[in-house]
C-alpha positions, 0 to 999 in steps of 0.5 A: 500500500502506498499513500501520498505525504503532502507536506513532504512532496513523497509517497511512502510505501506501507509496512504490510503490517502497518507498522511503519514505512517500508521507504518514502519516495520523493516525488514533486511538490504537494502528491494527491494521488497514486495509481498503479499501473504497468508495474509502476505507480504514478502520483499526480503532484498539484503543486507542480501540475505534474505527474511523477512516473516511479519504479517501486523496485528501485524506490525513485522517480524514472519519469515525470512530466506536466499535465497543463494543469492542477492533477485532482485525481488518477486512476489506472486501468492496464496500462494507461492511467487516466489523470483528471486536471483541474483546468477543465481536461483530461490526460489519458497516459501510456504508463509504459512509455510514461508518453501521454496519449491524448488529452480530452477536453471535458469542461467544468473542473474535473474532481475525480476520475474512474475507469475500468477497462470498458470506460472512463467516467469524469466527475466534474464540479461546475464551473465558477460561472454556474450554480447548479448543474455541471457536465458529464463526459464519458470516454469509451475509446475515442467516443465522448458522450456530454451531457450539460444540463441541471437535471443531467439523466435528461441527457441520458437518452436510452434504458439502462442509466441510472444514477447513483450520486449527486454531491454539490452540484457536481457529477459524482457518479453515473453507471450503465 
C-alpha cells in the first residue's frame, strides 16, 4: 500500500503490517494521488501540475512530466492511467512509455476520475460561472458522450442509466 505525504512532496510505501514505512519516495511538490499501473505507480503532484512516473523496485522517480494543469485525481486501468486536471481536461497516459496519449477536453473542473477497462467516467464540479448543474463526459475509446444540463439523466437518452450520486452540484457518479 502506498499513500501520498503532502507536506513532504513523497509517497511512502506501507509496512504490510502497518507498522511503519517500508521507504518514502520523493516525488514533486504537494502528491494527491497514486495509481498503479504497468508495474509502476504514478502520483499526480498539484503543486507542480505534474505527474511523477516511479519504479517501486528501485524506490525513485524514472519519469515525470506536466499535465497543463492542477492533477485532482488518477486512476489506472492496464496500462494507461487516466489523470483528471483541474483546468477543465483530461490526460489519458501510456504508463509504459510514461508518453501521454491524448488529452480530452471535458469542461467544468474535473474532481475525480474512474475507469475500468470498458470506460472512463469524469466527475466534474461546475464551473465558477454556474450554480447548479455541471457536465458529464464519458470516454469509451475515442467516443465522448456530454451531457450539460441541471437535471443531467435528461441527457441520458436510452434504458439502462441510472444514477447513483449527486454531491454539490457536481457529477459524482453515473453507471450503465
Amino acid at each position: 500500500v502506498w499513500v501520498t505525504l503532502a507536506g513532504a512532496g513523497a509517497v511512502a510505501e506501507l509496512a504490510r503490517d502497518g507498522r511503519g514505512v517500508v521507504q518514502p519516495v520523493p516525488v514533486g511538490n504537494d502528491p494527491t494521488a497514486v495509481a498503479a499501473a504497468a508495474n509502476r505507480l504514478l502520483v499526480a503532484n498539484a503543486r507542480d501540475g505534474t505527474v511523477s512516473r516511479i519504479d517501486p523496485a528501485q524506490g525513485k522517480v524514472d519519469a515525470a512530466w506536466s499535465v497543463g494543469g492542477t492533477p485532482t485525481s488518477l486512476s489506472a486501468s492496464g496500462p494507461v492511467v487516466w489523470v483528471a486536471v483541474a483546468g477543465g481536461h483530461v490526460v489519458k497516459i501510456d504508463a509504459k512509455s510514461a508518453h501521454p496519449i491524448r488529452t480530452y477536453t471535458v469542461g467544468g473542473r474535473p474532481a475525480a476520475v474512474a475507469a475500468d477497462g470498458s470506460g472512463t467516467w469524469v466527475a466534474t464540479l461546475a464551473s465558477a460561472g454556474s450554480h447548479r448543474g455541471g457536465m458529464l463526459r464519458v470516454a469509451i475509446g475515442d467516443d465522448v458522450f456530454s451531457c450539460q444540463c441541471v437535471e443531467p439523466l435528461d441527457g441520458l437518452r436510452g434504458p439502462g442509466w441510472q444514477l447513483l450520486d449527486l454531491v454539490y452540484d457536481g457529477l459524482v457518479a453515473y453507471h450503465r
